[in-house]
C-alpha positions in Angstrom: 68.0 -11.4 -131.8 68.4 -7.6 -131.0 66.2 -6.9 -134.7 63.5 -9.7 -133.3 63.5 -8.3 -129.7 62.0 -4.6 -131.8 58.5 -6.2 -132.6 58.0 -6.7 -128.5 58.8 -3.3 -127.7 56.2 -1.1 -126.2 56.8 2.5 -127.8 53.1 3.8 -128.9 54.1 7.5 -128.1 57.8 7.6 -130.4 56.8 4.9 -132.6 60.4 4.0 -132.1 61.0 0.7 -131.1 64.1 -0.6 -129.6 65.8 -4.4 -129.3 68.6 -5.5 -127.2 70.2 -9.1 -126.8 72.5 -9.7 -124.2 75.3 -12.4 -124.6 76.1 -13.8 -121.5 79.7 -16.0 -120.5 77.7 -19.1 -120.4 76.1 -18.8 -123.9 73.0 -17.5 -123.1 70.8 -14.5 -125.1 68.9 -12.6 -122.7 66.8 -10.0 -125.2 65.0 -6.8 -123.8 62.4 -3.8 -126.0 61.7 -0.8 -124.7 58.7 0.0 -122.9 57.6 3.4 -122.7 54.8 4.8 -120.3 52.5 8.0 -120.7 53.8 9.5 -117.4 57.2 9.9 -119.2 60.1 9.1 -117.9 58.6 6.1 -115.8 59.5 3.8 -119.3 62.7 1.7 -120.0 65.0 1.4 -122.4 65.5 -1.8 -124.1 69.3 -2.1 -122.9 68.5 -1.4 -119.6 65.8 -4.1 -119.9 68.2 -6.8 -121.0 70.6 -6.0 -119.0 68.4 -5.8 -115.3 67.0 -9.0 -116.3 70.1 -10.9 -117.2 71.5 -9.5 -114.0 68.7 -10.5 -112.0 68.4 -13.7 -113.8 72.2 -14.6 -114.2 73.6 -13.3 -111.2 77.2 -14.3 -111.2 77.4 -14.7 -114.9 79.3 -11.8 -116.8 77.7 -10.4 -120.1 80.2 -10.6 -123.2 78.0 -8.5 -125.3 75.0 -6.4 -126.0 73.4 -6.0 -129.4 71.0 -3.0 -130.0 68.6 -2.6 -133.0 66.3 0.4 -133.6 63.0 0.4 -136.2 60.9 3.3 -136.9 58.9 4.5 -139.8 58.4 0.8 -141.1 61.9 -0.4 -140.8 65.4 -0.6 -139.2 67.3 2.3 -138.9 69.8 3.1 -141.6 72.0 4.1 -139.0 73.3 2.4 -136.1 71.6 4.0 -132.5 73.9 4.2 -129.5 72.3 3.7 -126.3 71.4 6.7 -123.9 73.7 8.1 -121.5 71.5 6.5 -118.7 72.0 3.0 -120.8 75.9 3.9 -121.3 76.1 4.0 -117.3 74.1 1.0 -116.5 76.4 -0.7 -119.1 79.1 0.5 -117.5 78.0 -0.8 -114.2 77.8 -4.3 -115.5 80.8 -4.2 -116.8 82.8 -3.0 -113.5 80.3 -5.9 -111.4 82.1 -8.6 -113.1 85.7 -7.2 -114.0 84.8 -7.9 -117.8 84.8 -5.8 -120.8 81.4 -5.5 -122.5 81.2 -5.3 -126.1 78.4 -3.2 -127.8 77.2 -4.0 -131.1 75.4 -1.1 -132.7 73.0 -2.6 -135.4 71.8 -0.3 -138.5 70.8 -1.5 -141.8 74.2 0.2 -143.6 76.8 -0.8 -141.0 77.3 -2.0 -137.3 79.3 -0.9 -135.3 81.5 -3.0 -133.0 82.8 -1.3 -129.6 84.9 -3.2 -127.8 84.2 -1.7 -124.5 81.6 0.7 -123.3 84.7 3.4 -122.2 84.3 3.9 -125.9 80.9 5.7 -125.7 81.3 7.0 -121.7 84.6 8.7 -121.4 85.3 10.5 -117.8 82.1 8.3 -116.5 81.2 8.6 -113.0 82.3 5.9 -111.0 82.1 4.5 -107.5 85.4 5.3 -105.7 
């Protein structure tokens, strides 16, 4: 779903398009592009869009994973993309609101990667004490 999600993203000024699905506990996809805007940085990125949504949607549901996809140039990426360091945060977030490990499945056309939690990509993260 995080391959389909590319062809809604909004990215006319990188030409690189970004899909995220969200798995939620109770079996539900939540999916999410990104969405840029000419008065950069006012634009989203497609994890952060998934996730704010299932959030806002889902409330008291944890997410189990988060898929991400990337297509440029006329097709997927060769290589997996990792998600931003504001995406790694807001991941991070979600995954301290519901006490729940997040896994983050990193989708390129010669391999995914499987991280089983995002303390993988955000080591010494900031964190609400």
């Amino acid at each position: 779903m995080a391959k389909k999600a590319v062809n809604r993203a909004y990215a006319p000024y990188s030409h690189f398009q970004v899909g995220a699905a969200v798995l939620l506990a109770n079996g539900e996809i939540v999916v999410g592009s990104n969405q840029e805007n000419v008065a950069y940085p006012s634009g989203l990125c497609a994890e952060r869009t998934a996730l704010f949504y299932a959030n806002s949607q889902f409330p008291d549901t944890p997410v189990e994973a988060i898929a991400v996809a990337a297509y440029t140039n006329g097709d997927y990426t060769d290589d997996p993309v990792p998600p931003c360091g504001s995406c790694r945060q807001v991941i991070l977030e979600t995954q301290n609101r519901y006490a729940h490990p997040v896994k983050i499945l990193l989708c390129g056309k010669n391999e995914i990667y499987c991280v089983p939690s995002i303390a993988e990509l955000l080591p010494l993260s900031f964190q609400h004490l």
